[in-house]
KELODREN-429897 format. One record per residue (C-alpha): x, y, z; residue in one letter. Coordinates in pm, 1 decimal, padded with zeros to 6 digits. Example, Ala and Ser with C-alpha at 12.3 -4.5 7.8 and 13.67 -1.06 7.14 Angstrom:
- 01230.0_-00450.0_00780.0_A
- 01367.0_-00106.0_00714.0_S
! end
This chain:
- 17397.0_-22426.1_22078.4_X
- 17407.1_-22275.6_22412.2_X
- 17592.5_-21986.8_22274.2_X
- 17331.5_-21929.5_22062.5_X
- 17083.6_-21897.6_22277.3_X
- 17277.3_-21691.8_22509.4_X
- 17318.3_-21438.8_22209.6_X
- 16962.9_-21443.2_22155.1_X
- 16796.2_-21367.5_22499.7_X
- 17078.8_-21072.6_22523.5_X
- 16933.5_-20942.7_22200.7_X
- 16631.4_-20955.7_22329.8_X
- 16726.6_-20819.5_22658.3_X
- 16895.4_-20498.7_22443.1_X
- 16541.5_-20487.2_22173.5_X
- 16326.6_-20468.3_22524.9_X
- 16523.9_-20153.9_22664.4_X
- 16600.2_-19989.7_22321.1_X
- 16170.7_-19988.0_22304.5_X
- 16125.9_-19921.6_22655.1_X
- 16406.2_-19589.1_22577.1_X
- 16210.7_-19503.4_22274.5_X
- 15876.6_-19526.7_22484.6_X
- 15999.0_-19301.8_22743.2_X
- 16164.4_-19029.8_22496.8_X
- 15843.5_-18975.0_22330.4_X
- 15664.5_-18964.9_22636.6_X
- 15903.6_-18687.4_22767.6_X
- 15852.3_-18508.7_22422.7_X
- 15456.0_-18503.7_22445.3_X
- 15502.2_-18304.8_22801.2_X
- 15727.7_-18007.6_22612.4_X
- 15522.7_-17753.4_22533.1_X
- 15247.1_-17811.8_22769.3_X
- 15100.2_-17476.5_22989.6_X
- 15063.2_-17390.1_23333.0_X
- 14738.9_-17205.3_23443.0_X
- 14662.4_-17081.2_23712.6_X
- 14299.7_-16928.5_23803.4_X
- 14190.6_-16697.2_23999.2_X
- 13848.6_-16560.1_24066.2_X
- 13621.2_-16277.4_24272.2_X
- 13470.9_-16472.3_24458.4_X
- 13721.1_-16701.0_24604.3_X
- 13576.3_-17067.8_24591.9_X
- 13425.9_-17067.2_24195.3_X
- 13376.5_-17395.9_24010.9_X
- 13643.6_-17422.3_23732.2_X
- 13511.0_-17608.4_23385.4_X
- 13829.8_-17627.3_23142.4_X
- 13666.5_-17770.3_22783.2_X
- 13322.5_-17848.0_22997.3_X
- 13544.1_-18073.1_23252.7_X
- 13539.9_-18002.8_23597.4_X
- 13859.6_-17941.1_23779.2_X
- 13843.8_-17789.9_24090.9_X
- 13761.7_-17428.0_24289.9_X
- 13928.6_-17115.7_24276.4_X
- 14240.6_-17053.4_24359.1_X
- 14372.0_-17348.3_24165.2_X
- 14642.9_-17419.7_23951.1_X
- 14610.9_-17657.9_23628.6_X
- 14903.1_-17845.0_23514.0_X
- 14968.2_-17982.2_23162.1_X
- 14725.8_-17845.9_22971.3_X
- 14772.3_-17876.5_22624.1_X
- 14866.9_-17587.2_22416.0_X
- 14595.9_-17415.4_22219.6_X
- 14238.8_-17277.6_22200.4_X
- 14009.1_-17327.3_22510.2_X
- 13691.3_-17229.0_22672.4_X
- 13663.4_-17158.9_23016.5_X
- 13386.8_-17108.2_23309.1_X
- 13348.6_-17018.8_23654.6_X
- 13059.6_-17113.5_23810.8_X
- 12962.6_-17009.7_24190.6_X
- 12601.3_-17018.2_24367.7_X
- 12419.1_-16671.8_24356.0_X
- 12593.5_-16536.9_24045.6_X
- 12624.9_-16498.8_23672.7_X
- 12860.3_-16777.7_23517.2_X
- 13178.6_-16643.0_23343.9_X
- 13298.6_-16799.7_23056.2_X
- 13619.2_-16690.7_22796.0_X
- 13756.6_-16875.2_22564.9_X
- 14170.1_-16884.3_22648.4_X
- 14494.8_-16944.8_22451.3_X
- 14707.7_-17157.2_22599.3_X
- 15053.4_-17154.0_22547.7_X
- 15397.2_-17319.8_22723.3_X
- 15454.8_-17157.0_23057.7_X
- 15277.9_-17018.6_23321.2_X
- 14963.7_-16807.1_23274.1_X
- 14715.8_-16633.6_23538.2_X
- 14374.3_-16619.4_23438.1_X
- 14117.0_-16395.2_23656.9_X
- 13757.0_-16374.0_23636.8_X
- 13483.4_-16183.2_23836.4_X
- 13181.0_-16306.7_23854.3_X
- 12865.9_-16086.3_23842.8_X
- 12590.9_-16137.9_24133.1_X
- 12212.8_-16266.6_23988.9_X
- 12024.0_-15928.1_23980.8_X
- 11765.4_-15937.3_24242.5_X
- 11454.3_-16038.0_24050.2_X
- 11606.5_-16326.9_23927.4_X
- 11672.0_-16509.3_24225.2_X
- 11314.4_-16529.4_24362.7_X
- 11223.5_-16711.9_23994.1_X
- 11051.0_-16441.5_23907.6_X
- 10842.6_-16147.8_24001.7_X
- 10917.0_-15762.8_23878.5_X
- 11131.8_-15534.1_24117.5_X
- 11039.1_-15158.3_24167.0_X
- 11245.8_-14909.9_23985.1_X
- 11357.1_-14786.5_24296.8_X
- 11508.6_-15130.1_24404.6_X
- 11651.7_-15174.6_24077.1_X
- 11851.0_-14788.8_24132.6_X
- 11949.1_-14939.7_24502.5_X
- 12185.2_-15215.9_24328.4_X
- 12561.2_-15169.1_24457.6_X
- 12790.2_-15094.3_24163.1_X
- 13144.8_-14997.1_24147.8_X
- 13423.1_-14873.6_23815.7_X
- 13715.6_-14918.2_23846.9_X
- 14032.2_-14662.5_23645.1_X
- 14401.0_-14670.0_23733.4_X
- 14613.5_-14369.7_23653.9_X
- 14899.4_-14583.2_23433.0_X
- 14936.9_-14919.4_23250.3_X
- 15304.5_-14967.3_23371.6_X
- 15442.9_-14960.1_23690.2_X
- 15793.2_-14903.4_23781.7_X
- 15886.5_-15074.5_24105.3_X
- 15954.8_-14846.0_24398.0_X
- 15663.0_-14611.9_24253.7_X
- 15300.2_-14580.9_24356.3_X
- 14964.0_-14614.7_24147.9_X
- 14685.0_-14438.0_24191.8_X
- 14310.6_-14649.8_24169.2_X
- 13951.7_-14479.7_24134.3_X
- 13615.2_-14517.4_23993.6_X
- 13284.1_-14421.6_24147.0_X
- 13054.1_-14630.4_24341.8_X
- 12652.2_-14665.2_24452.9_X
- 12532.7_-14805.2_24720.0_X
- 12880.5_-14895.2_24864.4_X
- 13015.6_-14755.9_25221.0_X
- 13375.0_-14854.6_25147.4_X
- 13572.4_-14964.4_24811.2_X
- 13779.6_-15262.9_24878.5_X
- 14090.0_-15329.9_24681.7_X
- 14242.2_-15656.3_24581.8_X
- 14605.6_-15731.6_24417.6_X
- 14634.1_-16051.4_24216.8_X
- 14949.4_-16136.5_24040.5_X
- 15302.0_-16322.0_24072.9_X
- 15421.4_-16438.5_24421.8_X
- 15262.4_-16382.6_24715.4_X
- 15002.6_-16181.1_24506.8_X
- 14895.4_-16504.5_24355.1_X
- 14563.6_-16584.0_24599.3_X
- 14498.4_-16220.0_24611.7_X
- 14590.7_-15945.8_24864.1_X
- 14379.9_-15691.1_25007.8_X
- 14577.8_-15402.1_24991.7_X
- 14337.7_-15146.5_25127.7_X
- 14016.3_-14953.6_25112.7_X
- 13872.6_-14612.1_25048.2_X
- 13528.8_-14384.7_25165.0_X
- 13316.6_-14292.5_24860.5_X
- 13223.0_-13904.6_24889.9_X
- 12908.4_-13793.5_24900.9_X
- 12850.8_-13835.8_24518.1_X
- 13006.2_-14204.6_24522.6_X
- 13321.6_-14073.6_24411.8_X
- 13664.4_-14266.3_24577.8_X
- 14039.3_-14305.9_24497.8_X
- 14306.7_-14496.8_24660.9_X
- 14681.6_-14458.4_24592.4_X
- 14889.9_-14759.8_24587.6_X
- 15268.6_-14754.4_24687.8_X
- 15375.7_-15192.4_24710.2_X
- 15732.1_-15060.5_24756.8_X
- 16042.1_-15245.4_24617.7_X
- 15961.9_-15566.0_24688.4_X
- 15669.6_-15629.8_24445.2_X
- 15751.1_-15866.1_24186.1_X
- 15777.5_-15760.0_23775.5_X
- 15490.1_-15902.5_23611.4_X
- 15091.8_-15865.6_23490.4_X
- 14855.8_-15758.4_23792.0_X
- 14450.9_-15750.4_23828.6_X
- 14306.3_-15506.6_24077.1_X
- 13961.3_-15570.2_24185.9_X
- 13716.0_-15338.3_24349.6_X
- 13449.5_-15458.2_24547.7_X
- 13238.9_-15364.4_24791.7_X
- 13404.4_-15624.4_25005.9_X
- 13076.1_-15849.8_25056.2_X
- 13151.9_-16018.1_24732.7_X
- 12803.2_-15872.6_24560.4_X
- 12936.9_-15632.3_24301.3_X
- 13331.3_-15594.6_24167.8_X
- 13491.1_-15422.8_23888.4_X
- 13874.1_-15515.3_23765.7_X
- 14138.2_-15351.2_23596.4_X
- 14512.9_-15444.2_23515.0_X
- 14832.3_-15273.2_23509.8_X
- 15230.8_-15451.4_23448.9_X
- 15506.2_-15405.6_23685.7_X
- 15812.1_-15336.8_23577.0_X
- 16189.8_-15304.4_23738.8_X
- 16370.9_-15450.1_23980.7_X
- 16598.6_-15658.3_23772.9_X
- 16910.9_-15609.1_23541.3_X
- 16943.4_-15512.1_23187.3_X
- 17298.2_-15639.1_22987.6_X
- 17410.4_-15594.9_22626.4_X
- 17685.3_-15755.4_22461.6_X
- 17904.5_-15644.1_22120.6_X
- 17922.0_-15951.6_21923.2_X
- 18281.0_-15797.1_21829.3_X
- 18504.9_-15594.1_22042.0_X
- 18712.7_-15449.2_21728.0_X
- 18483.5_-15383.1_21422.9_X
- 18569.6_-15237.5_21072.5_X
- 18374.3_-14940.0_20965.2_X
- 18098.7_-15021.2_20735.0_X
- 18086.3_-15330.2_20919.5_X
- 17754.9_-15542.4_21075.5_X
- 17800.1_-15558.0_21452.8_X
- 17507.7_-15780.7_21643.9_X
- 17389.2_-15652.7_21983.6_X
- 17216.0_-15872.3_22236.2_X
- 17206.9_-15917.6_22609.3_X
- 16902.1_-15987.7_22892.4_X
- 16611.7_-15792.2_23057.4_X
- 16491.5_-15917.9_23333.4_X
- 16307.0_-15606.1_23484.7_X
- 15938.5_-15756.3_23296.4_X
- 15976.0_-15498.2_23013.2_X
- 15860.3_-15572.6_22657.2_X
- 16177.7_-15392.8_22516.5_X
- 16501.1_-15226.6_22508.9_X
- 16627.6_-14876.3_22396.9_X
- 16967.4_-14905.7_22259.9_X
- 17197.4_-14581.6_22251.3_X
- 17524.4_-14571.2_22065.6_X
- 17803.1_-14286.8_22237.8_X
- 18155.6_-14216.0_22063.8_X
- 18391.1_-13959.0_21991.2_X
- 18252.2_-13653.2_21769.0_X
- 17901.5_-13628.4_21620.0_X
- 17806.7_-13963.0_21856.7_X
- 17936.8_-13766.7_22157.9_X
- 17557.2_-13701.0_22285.4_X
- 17490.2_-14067.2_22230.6_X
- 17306.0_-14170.4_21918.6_X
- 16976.8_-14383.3_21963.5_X
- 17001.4_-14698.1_21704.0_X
- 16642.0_-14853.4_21778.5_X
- 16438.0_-15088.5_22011.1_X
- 16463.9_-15450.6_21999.9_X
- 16147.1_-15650.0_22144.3_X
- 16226.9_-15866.7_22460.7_X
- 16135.4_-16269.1_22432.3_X
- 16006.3_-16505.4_22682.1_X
- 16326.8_-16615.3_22751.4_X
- 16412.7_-16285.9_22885.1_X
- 16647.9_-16240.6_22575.5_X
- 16701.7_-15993.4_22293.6_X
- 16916.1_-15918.6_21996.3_X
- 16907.6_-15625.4_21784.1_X
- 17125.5_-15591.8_21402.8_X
- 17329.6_-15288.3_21333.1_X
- 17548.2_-15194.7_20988.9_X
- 17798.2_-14885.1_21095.6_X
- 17796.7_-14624.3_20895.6_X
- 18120.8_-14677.3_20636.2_X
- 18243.3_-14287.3_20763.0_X
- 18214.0_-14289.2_21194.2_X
- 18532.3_-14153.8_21348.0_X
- 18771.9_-14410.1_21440.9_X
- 18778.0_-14450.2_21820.6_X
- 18651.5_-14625.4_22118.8_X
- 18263.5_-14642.7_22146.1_X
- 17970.4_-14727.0_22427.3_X
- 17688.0_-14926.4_22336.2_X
- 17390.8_-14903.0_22630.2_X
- 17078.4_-15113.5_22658.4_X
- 16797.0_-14902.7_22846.6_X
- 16469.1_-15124.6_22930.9_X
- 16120.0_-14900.6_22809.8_X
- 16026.3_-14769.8_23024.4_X
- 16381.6_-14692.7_23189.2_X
- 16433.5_-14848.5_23501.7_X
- 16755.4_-15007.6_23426.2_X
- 17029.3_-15036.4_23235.7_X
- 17340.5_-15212.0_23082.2_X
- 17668.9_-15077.3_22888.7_X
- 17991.4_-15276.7_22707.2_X
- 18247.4_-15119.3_22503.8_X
- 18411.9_-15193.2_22162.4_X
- 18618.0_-15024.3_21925.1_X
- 18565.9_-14879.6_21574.1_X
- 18847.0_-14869.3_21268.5_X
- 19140.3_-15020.4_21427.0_X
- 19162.5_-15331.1_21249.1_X
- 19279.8_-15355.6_20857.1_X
! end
């Protein structure tokens, strides 16, 4: 009898952790997938509503946020609410929003402003010269202005960028005109960037963004080192440089001698990338180069295989 009951309190010793296992696997499984955001705003110090609920000021970042359609609002004293709706997906996202001041006969609650006080307003635009940056090389922002003595510039994007960093400021000419060339260097991280322009007092901005790209490696791998001719060979490596894909170029003895170009092949989140190739059934037998270029070329990687030596 006492054996008996032994057996059962260790079965139910075993049922109680075989749940409490279960419990915690499924637990684990409903945190996969889940998204990172973090937000960013001009002004600094904005009210962030994700789905109407409050959670916190700018800068912040929002764990755990399920993946998915979502609305989003900034709120901050003295100016226009900004709202988007937002896709979230796993991983970390950076979401920016500038907030527009309330135009000057609003704030009194009511009462008509001259048309010359209405021309007065501050404004800004904002342009920059190219959508991609390569690392190491400079960018060049401009726009016009009114009523501003000096365009400020602010950087936000991965690293130290994250909070924002004023990176400088130019003179409008005498028609409101101003540029301001950008060099970060080498040590600015790949990624998406926002640029605001403001007239540093927080009452009038503009934003535009631009991807950095570079400073990383790019590698390619045969997925045989002796093919037959006619054969389908599978190419795939990393990019790590932030670029969306990879030029591949095929060099070999005779009419391949000047390197033939077989395609692109898109990069994925995970940094990866494959691309498919069937050689043509009459290529001269010999040793040949296959080289992965990132677009556009920063980088690139190279790995050898032969052609037509095998039966």
């Amino acid at each position: 009898m006492k054996d008996m009951r032994d057996a059962a309190r260790v079965g139910f010793v075993l049922s109680f952790l075989a749940f409490f296992l279960l419990l915690s696997g499924c637990t684990g499984l409903q945190a996969q997938g889940t998204g990172t955001l973090q937000f960013v705003s001009s002004p600094s110090g904005a009210e962030i509503y994700l789905d109407n609920q409050y959670r916190g000021t700018t800068p912040a970042t929002v764990t755990d946020v399920a993946p998915g359609n979502h609305t989003l609002e900034f709120r901050s004293a003295g100016y226009i609410s900004w709202s988007s709706p937002i896709t979230v997906s796993s991983g970390t996202s950076q979401i920016f929003g500038a907030l527009s001041p309330v135009p000057r006969n609003q704030e009194g609650g009511g009462g008509e402003t001259s048309p010359a006080a209405q021309v007065s307003l501050p404004s800004v635009t904002l342009l920059v010269n190219k959508d991609i940056l390569i690392i190491g090389d400079s960018i060049v922002f401009s726009g016009s202005s009114q009523g501003i003595s000096a365009v400020v510039l602010t950087v936000f994007g991965p690293g130290t960028y994250g909070p924002g960093v004023t990176v400088g400021s130019s003179k409008p000419n005498s028609i409101g005109v101003w540029s301001f060339t950008w060099t970060p260097g080498t040590k600015i991280q790949a990624g998406s960037y926002t640029v605001v322009a403001g007239d540093g007092k927080n009452t009038t901005s503009n934003t535009a963004s631009f991807k950095a790209i570079g400073g990383g490696v790019v590698s390619v791998v045969p997925s045989m080192y002796a093919a037959a001719k006619g054969s389908t060979i599978l190419f795939s490596g990393r990019c790590s440089t932030g670029a969306d894909t990879v030029r591949l170029v095929l060099s070999g003895p005779e009419r391949y001698s000047g390197g033939v170009e077989l395609g692109t092949a898109s990069v994925a989140e995970d940094r990866t990338w494959s691309y498919r190739y069937k050689l043509d059934p009459t290529m001269p037998t010999g040793s040949y180069t296959i080289t992965a270029v990132d677009v556009p070329k920063t980088t690139s990687g190279s790995s050898q295989f032969t052609v037509g030596y095998i039966s």
